[in-house]
C-alpha positions, 0 to 999 in steps of 0.5 A: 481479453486481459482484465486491464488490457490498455489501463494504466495504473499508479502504485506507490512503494512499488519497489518491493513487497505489497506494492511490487506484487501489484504492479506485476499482477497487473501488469501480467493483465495487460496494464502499463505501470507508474510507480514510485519508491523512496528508496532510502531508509528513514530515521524512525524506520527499524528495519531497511526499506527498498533500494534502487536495485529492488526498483529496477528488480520491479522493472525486470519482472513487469517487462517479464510479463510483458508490461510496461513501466515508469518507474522513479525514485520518489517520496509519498511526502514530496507532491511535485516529484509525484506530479512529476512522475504521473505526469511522465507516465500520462505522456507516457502512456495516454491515461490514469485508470487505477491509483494504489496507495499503497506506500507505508512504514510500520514503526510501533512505539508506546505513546509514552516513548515516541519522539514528535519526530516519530509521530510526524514521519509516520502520519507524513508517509501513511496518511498526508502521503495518501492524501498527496498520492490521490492529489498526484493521480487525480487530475488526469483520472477525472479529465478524461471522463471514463472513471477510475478507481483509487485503492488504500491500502489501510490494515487491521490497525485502521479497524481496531486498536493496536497495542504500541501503534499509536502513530500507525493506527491513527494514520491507518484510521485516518486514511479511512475517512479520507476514503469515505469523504472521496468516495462521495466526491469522485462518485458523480465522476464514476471514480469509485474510492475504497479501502482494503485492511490487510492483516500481517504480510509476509513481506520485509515490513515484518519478516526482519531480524528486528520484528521478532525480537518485539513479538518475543522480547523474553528471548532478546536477539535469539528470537526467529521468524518462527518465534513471531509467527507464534505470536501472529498465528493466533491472530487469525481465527482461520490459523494462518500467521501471515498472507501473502501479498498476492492476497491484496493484490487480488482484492485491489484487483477485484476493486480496480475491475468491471466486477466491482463497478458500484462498489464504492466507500468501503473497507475490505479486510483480507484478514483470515477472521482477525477482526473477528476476535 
Protein backbone atom coordinates (compact mmCIF):
# COMPACT_ATOMS: atom_id res chain seq x y z
CA UNK A 1 0.00 0.00 0.00
CA UNK A 2 1.12 3.52 -0.97
CA UNK A 3 2.05 5.63 2.12
CA UNK A 4 -0.65 8.51 0.42
CA UNK A 5 -2.85 6.06 -1.42
CA UNK A 6 -6.37 8.48 -2.02
CA UNK A 7 -4.86 11.52 0.09
CA UNK A 8 -5.08 14.59 -1.78
CA UNK A 9 -2.22 17.24 -1.15
CA UNK A 10 -2.07 21.18 -1.89
CA UNK A 11 1.50 22.44 -2.42
CA UNK A 12 2.31 25.91 -3.63
CA UNK A 13 5.48 27.02 -5.92
CA UNK A 14 4.96 23.69 -7.54
CA UNK A 15 5.87 24.51 -10.73
CA UNK A 16 9.91 23.83 -10.23
CA UNK A 17 12.56 22.94 -7.56
CA UNK A 18 11.42 22.14 -4.06
CA UNK A 19 7.82 22.17 -4.65
CA UNK A 20 7.80 20.21 -8.16
CA UNK A 21 9.71 17.47 -5.98
CA UNK A 22 6.91 17.03 -3.63
CA UNK A 23 4.33 16.78 -5.87
CA UNK A 24 6.19 14.00 -7.60
CA UNK A 25 7.08 12.16 -4.76
CA UNK A 26 3.87 12.10 -3.44
CA UNK A 27 2.13 11.66 -6.29
CA UNK A 28 4.59 8.58 -6.92
CA UNK A 29 2.81 7.40 -3.23
CA UNK A 30 -0.45 7.53 -4.65
CA UNK A 31 -1.68 11.09 -3.66
CA UNK A 32 -3.62 13.29 -6.17
CA UNK A 33 -2.13 17.06 -6.26
CA UNK A 34 -3.36 20.64 -6.31
CA UNK A 35 -0.96 23.03 -6.79
CA UNK A 36 -0.12 26.29 -7.96
CA UNK A 37 2.74 28.76 -9.23
CA UNK A 38 3.07 32.51 -9.87
CA UNK A 39 4.62 31.77 -12.92
CA UNK A 40 5.88 35.27 -13.53
CA UNK A 41 9.14 37.10 -12.42
CA UNK A 42 8.79 39.94 -9.96
CA UNK A 43 10.26 43.07 -9.59
CA UNK A 44 12.59 42.77 -6.46
CA UNK A 45 13.47 38.80 -7.49
CA UNK A 46 17.34 38.81 -9.23
CA UNK A 47 17.12 35.92 -10.51
CA UNK A 48 14.01 34.07 -13.04
CA UNK A 49 11.37 32.43 -11.46
CA UNK A 50 9.16 29.16 -12.91
CA UNK A 51 7.17 29.64 -16.12
CA UNK A 52 4.03 28.29 -17.49
CA UNK A 53 6.04 25.54 -19.40
CA UNK A 54 8.00 24.60 -16.12
CA UNK A 55 3.98 24.26 -14.82
CA UNK A 56 2.98 21.83 -17.45
CA UNK A 57 6.60 20.03 -17.01
CA UNK A 58 5.19 19.51 -13.30
CA UNK A 59 2.16 17.74 -14.82
CA UNK A 60 4.07 15.43 -17.14
CA UNK A 61 5.89 13.96 -14.43
CA UNK A 62 3.00 13.64 -11.74
CA UNK A 63 0.84 11.72 -14.87
CA UNK A 64 4.36 9.85 -15.15
CA UNK A 65 4.18 8.33 -11.96
CA UNK A 66 0.70 7.80 -12.36
CA UNK A 67 -0.78 10.62 -10.18
CA UNK A 68 -3.22 13.01 -10.89
CA UNK A 69 -3.18 16.91 -10.71
CA UNK A 70 -4.82 20.49 -10.47
CA UNK A 71 -2.62 22.79 -11.53
CA UNK A 72 -3.02 26.48 -12.06
CA UNK A 73 -1.40 29.56 -12.28
CA UNK A 74 -1.66 31.64 -9.03
CA UNK A 75 -0.05 34.10 -6.59
CA UNK A 76 0.44 33.12 -2.79
CA UNK A 77 -0.83 36.93 -2.32
CA UNK A 78 -3.95 36.63 -4.11
CA UNK A 79 -6.37 34.51 -1.50
CA UNK A 80 -9.29 34.07 -3.95
CA UNK A 81 -7.31 32.60 -6.90
CA UNK A 82 -6.06 29.83 -3.93
CA UNK A 83 -9.73 29.40 -2.71
CA UNK A 84 -10.52 29.15 -6.48
CA UNK A 85 -8.05 26.48 -7.27
CA UNK A 86 -8.51 24.48 -3.79
CA UNK A 87 -11.69 24.73 -4.41
CA UNK A 88 -11.49 22.73 -8.10
CA UNK A 89 -9.20 20.33 -6.94
CA UNK A 90 -11.64 19.41 -3.59
CA UNK A 91 -14.55 19.00 -6.25
CA UNK A 92 -12.10 17.54 -7.99
CA UNK A 93 -10.84 14.84 -5.87
CA UNK A 94 -13.30 14.74 -2.81
CA UNK A 95 -10.56 15.95 -0.07
CA UNK A 96 -7.55 17.92 1.40
CA UNK A 97 -5.04 15.61 3.67
CA UNK A 98 -1.62 17.66 3.28
CA UNK A 99 -1.15 21.28 2.79
CA UNK A 100 2.75 22.34 1.88
CA UNK A 101 3.66 26.01 2.05
CA UNK A 102 6.10 25.63 0.19
CA UNK A 103 6.35 29.00 -2.01
CA UNK A 104 8.89 31.48 -1.59
CA UNK A 105 11.51 34.30 -3.05
CA UNK A 106 15.14 34.72 -1.70
CA UNK A 107 15.95 38.45 -2.29
CA UNK A 108 18.88 39.56 0.14
CA UNK A 109 19.61 43.16 0.52
CA UNK A 110 21.26 45.02 3.54
CA UNK A 111 18.99 46.88 5.45
CA UNK A 112 20.36 49.96 4.70
CA UNK A 113 19.82 49.58 0.95
CA UNK A 114 16.37 47.80 0.65
CA UNK A 115 13.43 49.43 -0.99
CA UNK A 116 9.84 49.57 1.14
CA UNK A 117 8.94 47.78 -2.24
CA UNK A 118 11.50 45.20 -1.44
CA UNK A 119 10.77 44.60 2.03
CA UNK A 120 7.03 44.32 1.16
CA UNK A 121 7.22 41.69 -1.57
CA UNK A 122 9.10 39.47 0.40
CA UNK A 123 6.91 39.46 3.62
CA UNK A 124 3.89 39.20 1.16
CA UNK A 125 5.15 36.14 -0.67
CA UNK A 126 7.29 34.10 2.30
CA UNK A 127 4.91 35.01 5.20
CA UNK A 128 1.18 36.45 4.60
CA UNK A 129 1.49 33.86 1.53
CA UNK A 130 1.63 31.10 4.14
CA UNK A 131 -0.66 32.60 6.17
CA UNK A 132 -3.12 32.79 2.80
CA UNK A 133 -1.80 29.47 1.80
CA UNK A 134 -3.32 27.85 5.28
CA UNK A 135 -6.55 29.91 4.99
CA UNK A 136 -6.97 28.45 1.43
CA UNK A 137 -6.68 24.82 2.40
CA UNK A 138 -8.03 24.87 5.59
CA UNK A 139 -11.91 24.69 5.64
CA UNK A 140 -12.17 21.78 3.79
CA UNK A 141 -9.12 19.76 6.02
CA UNK A 142 -11.27 20.48 9.03
CA UNK A 143 -15.05 19.78 7.68
CA UNK A 144 -14.13 16.66 6.94
CA UNK A 145 -13.20 15.31 10.30
CA UNK A 146 -9.96 12.93 9.67
CA UNK A 147 -7.02 15.19 10.36
CA UNK A 148 -4.46 16.35 8.32
CA UNK A 149 -1.11 18.00 8.23
CA UNK A 150 0.17 21.63 7.35
CA UNK A 151 4.12 21.61 6.48
CA UNK A 152 6.08 25.18 6.29
CA UNK A 153 8.74 25.28 4.50
CA UNK A 154 10.65 27.76 6.75
CA UNK A 155 15.17 27.67 6.40
CA UNK A 156 18.06 28.09 8.55
CA UNK A 157 17.44 31.75 8.14
CA UNK A 158 14.10 31.15 10.16
CA UNK A 159 16.70 29.82 13.29
CA UNK A 160 19.20 32.16 12.85
CA UNK A 161 20.32 35.25 11.58
CA UNK A 162 21.72 35.91 8.27
CA UNK A 163 23.87 38.47 6.86
CA UNK A 164 21.84 40.90 4.36
CA UNK A 165 18.64 38.90 4.65
CA UNK A 166 16.65 40.90 6.69
CA UNK A 167 13.12 40.79 4.85
CA UNK A 168 14.09 36.90 4.30
CA UNK A 169 14.87 35.90 7.92
CA UNK A 170 12.20 38.12 9.26
CA UNK A 171 9.67 36.44 6.98
CA UNK A 172 11.03 32.85 7.76
CA UNK A 173 11.27 33.63 11.78
CA UNK A 174 7.77 35.01 11.17
CA UNK A 175 6.15 31.78 9.72
CA UNK A 176 7.49 29.78 12.81
CA UNK A 177 5.30 31.52 15.14
CA UNK A 178 2.49 31.23 12.98
CA UNK A 179 3.09 27.41 12.89
CA UNK A 180 3.67 27.19 16.95
CA UNK A 181 -0.02 29.43 17.15
CA UNK A 182 -1.60 26.79 14.49
CA UNK A 183 -0.16 23.79 15.63
CA UNK A 184 -2.38 24.55 18.96
CA UNK A 185 -5.36 25.60 17.22
CA UNK A 186 -5.56 22.57 14.79
CA UNK A 187 -4.46 20.03 17.69
CA UNK A 188 -8.25 19.58 18.95
CA UNK A 189 -9.06 18.83 14.99
CA UNK A 190 -6.22 16.05 14.75
CA UNK A 191 -4.39 18.57 12.25
CA UNK A 192 -1.04 18.63 13.30
CA UNK A 193 1.08 21.82 11.81
CA UNK A 194 5.02 22.06 11.66
CA UNK A 195 8.08 23.61 10.18
CA UNK A 196 10.92 22.11 8.19
CA UNK A 197 14.35 24.49 7.89
CA UNK A 198 16.39 23.66 4.81
CA UNK A 199 19.79 24.93 4.33
CA UNK A 200 20.84 25.78 0.75
CA UNK A 201 18.89 23.76 -2.10
CA UNK A 202 20.16 22.97 -5.04
CA UNK A 203 17.54 24.35 -7.09
CA UNK A 204 17.31 27.70 -9.23
CA UNK A 205 16.72 29.74 -5.89
CA UNK A 206 20.52 29.78 -6.01
CA UNK A 207 22.13 27.85 -8.50
CA UNK A 208 22.03 31.11 -11.34
CA UNK A 209 24.15 33.21 -12.97
CA UNK A 210 23.61 35.99 -10.42
CA UNK A 211 23.91 34.16 -6.70
CA UNK A 212 27.69 33.50 -7.13
CA UNK A 213 28.50 36.78 -8.06
CA UNK A 214 27.22 37.71 -4.35
CA UNK A 215 29.00 34.79 -2.63
CA UNK A 216 32.21 35.88 -4.51
CA UNK A 217 32.13 39.48 -5.42
CA UNK A 218 35.93 39.68 -5.57
CA UNK A 219 35.64 37.77 -8.91
CA UNK A 220 32.65 40.00 -10.35
CA UNK A 221 30.72 38.48 -13.58
CA UNK A 222 33.64 35.67 -13.76
CA UNK A 223 32.15 33.92 -10.52
CA UNK A 224 30.66 30.02 -11.14
CA UNK A 225 28.76 27.86 -9.49
CA UNK A 226 31.82 26.14 -8.16
CA UNK A 227 32.84 29.77 -6.91
CA UNK A 228 29.64 29.49 -4.44
CA UNK A 229 29.69 26.05 -3.64
CA UNK A 230 33.21 27.17 -1.79
CA UNK A 231 31.38 29.87 -0.09
CA UNK A 232 28.45 27.39 0.97
CA UNK A 233 30.57 24.09 1.85
CA UNK A 234 31.66 25.48 5.04
CA UNK A 235 28.24 25.90 6.06
CA UNK A 236 27.81 22.43 6.65
CA UNK A 237 29.70 20.64 9.36
CA UNK A 238 29.02 17.40 7.47
CA UNK A 239 30.91 18.94 4.03
CA UNK A 240 28.22 19.10 1.75
CA UNK A 241 27.33 22.51 -0.09
CA UNK A 242 23.81 21.90 -0.99
CA UNK A 243 21.05 19.19 -0.48
CA UNK A 244 18.90 17.92 -2.75
CA UNK A 245 15.16 18.64 -2.76
CA UNK A 246 14.27 15.38 -2.24
CA UNK A 247 15.93 15.66 1.12
CA UNK A 248 12.84 18.05 2.00
CA UNK A 249 10.35 16.31 0.20
CA UNK A 250 11.45 13.15 2.52
CA UNK A 251 10.97 15.36 5.72
CA UNK A 252 7.55 16.69 4.61
CA UNK A 253 6.71 13.33 3.75
CA UNK A 254 7.61 11.93 6.97
CA UNK A 255 5.73 14.77 8.61
CA UNK A 256 2.41 14.32 6.23
CA UNK A 257 2.62 10.42 7.33
CA UNK A 258 0.99 7.90 10.17
CA UNK A 259 4.75 7.61 11.37
CA UNK A 260 4.61 11.22 12.49
CA UNK A 261 1.02 11.21 13.85
CA UNK A 262 1.68 13.17 17.35
CA UNK A 263 4.37 15.23 16.33
CA UNK A 264 3.07 18.59 16.02
CA UNK A 265 4.83 22.37 16.65
CA UNK A 266 8.05 21.62 15.78
CA UNK A 267 10.76 23.00 13.47
CA UNK A 268 13.11 20.24 11.64
CA UNK A 269 16.10 21.38 10.25
CA UNK A 270 17.45 19.35 7.35
CA UNK A 271 20.51 21.21 7.31
CA UNK A 272 23.75 18.82 7.41
CA UNK A 273 24.97 20.23 10.93
CA UNK A 274 24.67 24.08 9.92
CA UNK A 275 22.81 25.21 12.96
CA UNK A 276 25.38 23.45 14.59
CA UNK A 277 27.83 26.28 13.86
Amino acid sequence: MKRFEGKVVFITGVARGQGREHAVRFAAEGASIIGIDICSDLPSVWYPLATEADLAETTRRIEEVGGASVLKVADVRDRRAMREVVKEGVERFGRLDVICANAGTYSPSPTEWMSDDAWDETIDINLSGVFRTVRAGLKPMMERGEGGSIVITSSTAGLKGFYGSPSYCAAKHGVVGFMKSLALEMAPHQIRVNCVHPTSVDTPMIRNAIFPTLVAPEKGQDATWEDAEDFLRPQQPMGIATIAPRDISNAIMWLSSDEARYITGVSLAVDGGAMLK
